[in-house]
C-alpha positions in Angstrom: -22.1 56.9 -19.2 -21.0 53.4 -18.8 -17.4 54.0 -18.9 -17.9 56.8 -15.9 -19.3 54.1 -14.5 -16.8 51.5 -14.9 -14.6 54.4 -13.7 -16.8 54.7 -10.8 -16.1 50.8 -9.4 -12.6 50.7 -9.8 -11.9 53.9 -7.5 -14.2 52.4 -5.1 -12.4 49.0 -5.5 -9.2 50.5 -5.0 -10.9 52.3 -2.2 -11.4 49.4 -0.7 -8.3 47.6 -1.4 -6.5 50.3 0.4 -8.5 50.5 3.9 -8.2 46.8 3.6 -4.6 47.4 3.9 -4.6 50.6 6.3 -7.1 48.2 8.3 -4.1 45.2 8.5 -1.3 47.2 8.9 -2.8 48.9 12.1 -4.0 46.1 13.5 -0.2 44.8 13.4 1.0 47.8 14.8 -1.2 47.6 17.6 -0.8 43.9 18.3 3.3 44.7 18.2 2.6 47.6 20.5 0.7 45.3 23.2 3.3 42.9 23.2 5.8 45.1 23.6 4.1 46.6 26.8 3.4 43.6 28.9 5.0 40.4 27.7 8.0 38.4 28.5 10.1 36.6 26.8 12.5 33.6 27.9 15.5 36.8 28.2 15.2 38.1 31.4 17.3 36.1 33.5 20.4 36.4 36.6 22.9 34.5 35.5 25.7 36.0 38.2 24.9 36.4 41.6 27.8 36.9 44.4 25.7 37.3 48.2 27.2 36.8 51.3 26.1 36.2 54.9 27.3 38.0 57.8 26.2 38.4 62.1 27.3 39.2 64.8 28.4 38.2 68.4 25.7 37.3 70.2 24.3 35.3 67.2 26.4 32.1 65.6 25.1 30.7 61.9 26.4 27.5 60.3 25.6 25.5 57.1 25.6 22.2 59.7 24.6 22.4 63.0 25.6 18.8 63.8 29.2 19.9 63.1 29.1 22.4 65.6 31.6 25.0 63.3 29.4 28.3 64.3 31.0 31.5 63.1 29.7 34.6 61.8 30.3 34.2 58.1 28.8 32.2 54.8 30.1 32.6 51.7 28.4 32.8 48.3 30.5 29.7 47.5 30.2 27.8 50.7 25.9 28.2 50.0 25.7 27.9 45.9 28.8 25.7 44.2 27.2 26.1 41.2 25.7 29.3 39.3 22.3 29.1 38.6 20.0 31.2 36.8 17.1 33.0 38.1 14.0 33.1 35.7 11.0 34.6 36.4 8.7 33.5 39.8 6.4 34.7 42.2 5.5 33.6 45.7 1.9 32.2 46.7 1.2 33.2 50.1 -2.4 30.6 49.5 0.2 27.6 48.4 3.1 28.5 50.4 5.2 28.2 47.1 6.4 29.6 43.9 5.2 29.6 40.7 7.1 30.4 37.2 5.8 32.2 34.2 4.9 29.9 31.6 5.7 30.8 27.8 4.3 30.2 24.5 6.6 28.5 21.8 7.0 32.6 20.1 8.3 33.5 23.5 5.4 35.3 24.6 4.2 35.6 28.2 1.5 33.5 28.6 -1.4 34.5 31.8 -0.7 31.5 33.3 1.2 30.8 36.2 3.3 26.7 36.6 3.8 25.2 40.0 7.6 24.7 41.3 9.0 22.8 43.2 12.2 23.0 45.2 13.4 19.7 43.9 13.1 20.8 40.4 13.0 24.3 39.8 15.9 25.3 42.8 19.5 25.4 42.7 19.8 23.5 39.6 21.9 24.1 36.2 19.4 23.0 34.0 17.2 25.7 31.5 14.8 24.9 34.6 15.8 26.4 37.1 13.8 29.4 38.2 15.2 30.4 42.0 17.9 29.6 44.4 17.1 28.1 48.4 20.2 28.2 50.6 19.8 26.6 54.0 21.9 27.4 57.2 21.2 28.0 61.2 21.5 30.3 63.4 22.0 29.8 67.4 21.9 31.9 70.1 23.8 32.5 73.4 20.9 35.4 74.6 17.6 36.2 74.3 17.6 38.6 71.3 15.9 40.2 68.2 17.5 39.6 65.1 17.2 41.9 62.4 18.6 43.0 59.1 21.4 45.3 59.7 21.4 48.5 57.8 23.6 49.7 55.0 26.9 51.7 55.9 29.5 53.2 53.6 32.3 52.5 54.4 36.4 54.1 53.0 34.7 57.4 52.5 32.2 55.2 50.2 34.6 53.2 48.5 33.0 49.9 50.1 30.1 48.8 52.2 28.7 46.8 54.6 25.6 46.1 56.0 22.4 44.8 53.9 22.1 46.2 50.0 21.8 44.8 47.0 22.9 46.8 43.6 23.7 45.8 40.0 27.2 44.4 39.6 30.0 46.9 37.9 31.6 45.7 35.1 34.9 47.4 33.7 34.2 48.2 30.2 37.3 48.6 28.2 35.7 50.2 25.2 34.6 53.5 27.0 36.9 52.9 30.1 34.2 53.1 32.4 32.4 50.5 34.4 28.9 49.3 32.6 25.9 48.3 35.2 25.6 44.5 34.8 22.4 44.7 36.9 20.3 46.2 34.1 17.2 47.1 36.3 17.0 42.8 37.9 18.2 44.7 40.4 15.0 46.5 40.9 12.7 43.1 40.7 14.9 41.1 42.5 13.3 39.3 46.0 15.2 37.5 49.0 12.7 35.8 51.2 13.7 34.1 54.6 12.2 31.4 55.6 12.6 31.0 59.6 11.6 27.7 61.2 12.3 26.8 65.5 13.8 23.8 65.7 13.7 21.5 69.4 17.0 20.1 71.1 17.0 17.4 69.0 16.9 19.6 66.1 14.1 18.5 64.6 10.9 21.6 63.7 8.9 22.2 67.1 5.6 22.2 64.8 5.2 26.2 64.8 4.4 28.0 61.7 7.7 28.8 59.7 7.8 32.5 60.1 7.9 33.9 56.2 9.8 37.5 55.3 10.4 38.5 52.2 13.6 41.7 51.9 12.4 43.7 48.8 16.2 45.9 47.8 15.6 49.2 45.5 12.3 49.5 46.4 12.0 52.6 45.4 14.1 53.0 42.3 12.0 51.9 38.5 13.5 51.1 35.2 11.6 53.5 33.3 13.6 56.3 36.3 10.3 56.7 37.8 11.2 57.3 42.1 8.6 55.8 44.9 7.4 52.4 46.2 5.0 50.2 44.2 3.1 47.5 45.9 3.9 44.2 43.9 0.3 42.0 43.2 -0.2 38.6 44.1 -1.6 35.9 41.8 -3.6 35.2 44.7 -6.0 38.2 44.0 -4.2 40.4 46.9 -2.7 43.8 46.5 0.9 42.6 48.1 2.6 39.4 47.9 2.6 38.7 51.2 0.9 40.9 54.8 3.1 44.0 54.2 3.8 44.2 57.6 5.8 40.6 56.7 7.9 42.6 54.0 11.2 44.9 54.8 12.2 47.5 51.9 15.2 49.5 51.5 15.1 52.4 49.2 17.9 51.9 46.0 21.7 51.0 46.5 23.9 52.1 43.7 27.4 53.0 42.7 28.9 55.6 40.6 32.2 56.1 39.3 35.0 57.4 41.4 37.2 60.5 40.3 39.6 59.6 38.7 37.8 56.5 37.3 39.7 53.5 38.9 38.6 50.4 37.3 38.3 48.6 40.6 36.7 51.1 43.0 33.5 52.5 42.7 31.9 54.7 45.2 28.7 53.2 47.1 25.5 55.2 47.7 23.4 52.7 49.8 19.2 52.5 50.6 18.1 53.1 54.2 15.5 50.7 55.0 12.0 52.8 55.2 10.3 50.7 58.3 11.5 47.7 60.6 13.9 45.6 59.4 12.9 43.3 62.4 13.1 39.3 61.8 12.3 37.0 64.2 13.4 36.5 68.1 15.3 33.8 69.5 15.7 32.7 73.1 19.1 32.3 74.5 20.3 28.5 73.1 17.7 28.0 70.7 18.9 26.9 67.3 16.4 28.0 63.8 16.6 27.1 60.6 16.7 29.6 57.5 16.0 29.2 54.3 16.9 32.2 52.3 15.3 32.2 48.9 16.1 34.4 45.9 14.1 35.0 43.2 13.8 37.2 40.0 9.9 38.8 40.8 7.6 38.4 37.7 4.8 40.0 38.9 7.4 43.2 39.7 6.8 46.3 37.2 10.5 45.9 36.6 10.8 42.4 35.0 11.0 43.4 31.7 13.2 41.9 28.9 15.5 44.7 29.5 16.8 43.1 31.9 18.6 40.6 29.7 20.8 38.4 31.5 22.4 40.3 34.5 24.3 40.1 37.4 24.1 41.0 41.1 26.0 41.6 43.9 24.4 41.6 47.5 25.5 41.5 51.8 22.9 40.0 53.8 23.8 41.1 57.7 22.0 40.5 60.8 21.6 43.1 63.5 20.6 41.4 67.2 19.7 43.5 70.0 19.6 41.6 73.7 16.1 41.4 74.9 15.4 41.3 79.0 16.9 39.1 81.6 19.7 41.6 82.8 22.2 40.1 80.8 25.4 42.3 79.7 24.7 44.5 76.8 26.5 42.4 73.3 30.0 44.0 72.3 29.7 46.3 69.1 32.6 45.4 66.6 33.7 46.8 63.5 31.5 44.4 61.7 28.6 45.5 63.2 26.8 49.2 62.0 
């Protein structure tokens, strides 16, 4: 009877022993399986980013009014001499700033948000950077609407113009076909424009900078979900900013041509799915813009599969003559 009993206690120890275990390794798995749905690490980053500035007659931009050297292009290189890397931020419409994800030592996303600053956290080489800021102004010759000029195939596809933004191609020589160096940051990624009016003198008239933020792919989801997703605030709200204050363009991509050619692709480009309408400007007045870009980390698509990417993007303005019986502004090949 004893020894049954003996029996008895060590099944039930055992017993024990094991849910211990089943209990531990369950509670791993779903710890692993949390962090795996909704944390960052340090990884998802742009480390490449080639975006260029482009208008049209009727509207003149410059990186210096007091030189007076108004054209109708800035270059990637002209705006950003260095490459810097965009880490994960997201815009306080309450602050009127950015804030960065913050990280524990493992790498995992913390719920807190860090203040930035532009004169540490913008345009600089350092592991600290989190977005870019470059400044130029525009001037006007009429009273006009400026806008974002739509996307336009161009070649039968084989190049663009316009406003799009799409994940770089990069010839792999391996499969002999070009890999997407975006990987989905294209998806998250956020250009604001910052517009301020600016006196004779050149010096901010005291009106409220004007805040837009262009949100490219708006439609298109790592996971290969279709359809627009409102991105939350930190503030509490559903949308970054008033959504009337937001243009977004459904996705931008390129595909291999036929025959492959390893330095052609062919373009299919978003449309924009409301206004793309800016700001106005009365004939002479000179504004300032601040175009900021920024990897979005309240975006369903900043994920760490991501990685470190690279972007390519054409920023164009449209303008359209308001009033005043002036002559209607020349449309040139640059302008779609």
């Amino acid at each position: 009877m004893k020894k049954h009993q003996d029996q008895q206690r060590i099944k039930a120890k055992r017993r024990l022993i094991l849910y211990a275990y089943m209990l531990l390794i369950l509670l791993i798995l779903t710890t692993v399986s949390a962090y795996a749905s909704f944390s960052l690490s340090t990884t998802p980053r742009v480390s490449n980013l080639s975006i260029y500035i482009n208008t049209v007659p009727g509207m003149e931009i410059t990186l210096d009014p007091e030189d007076k050297e108004w054209g109708q292009h800035i270059s990637y290189e002209d705006m950003f001499p260095e490459k810097y890397k965009l880490r994960p931020a997201t815009w306080s419409q309450k602050d009127m700033k950015f804030y960065g994800a913050r990280y524990s030592y493992d790498g995992k996303l913390k719920d807190q948000w860090e203040p930035l600053t532009d004169a540490r956290h913008a345009n600089n080489t350092s592991y600290e950077n989190y977005y870019c800021i470059a400044t130029f102004y525009a001037h006007s010759v009429r009273n006009i609407q400026v806008s974002l000029a739509p996307a336009v195939a161009l070649d039968n596809g084989l190049s663009a113009s316009g406003t799009y933004l799409m994940g770089e191609p990069v010839w792999n020589a391996e499969t002999i076909l070009h890999d997407n160096n975006g990987k989905g940051a294209e998806n998250a990624i956020r250009i604001g424009l910052r517009v301020t009016r600016l006196d004779e003198s050149l010096e901010p008239t005291g009106d409220a900078p004007e805040f837009i933020i262009y949100e490219p792919n708006a439609d298109a989801h790592n996971d290969g979900s279709i359809g627009y997703l409102d991105t939350p605030s930190i503030d509490g709200s559903e949308t970054l900013i008033e959504k009337d204050k937001i243009i977004t363009q459904s996705a931008s991509t390129w595909t291999e041509t036929d025959p492959v050619e390893r330095d052609v692709q062919k373009h299919q480009l978003g449309e924009f799915t409301d206004s793309s309408d800016l700001f106005t400007m009365k004939k002479d007045e000179v504004v300032k813009i601040e175009m900021i870009i920024w990897l979005e980390g309240q975006d369903a698509d900043c994920t760490n599969a991501i990685a470190d990417a690279g972007i390519v993007a054409n920023l164009q303005f449209k303008v359209t003559e308001l009033g005043g019986g002036l002559q209607p502004i020349p449309q040139g090949s640059d302008n779609p």
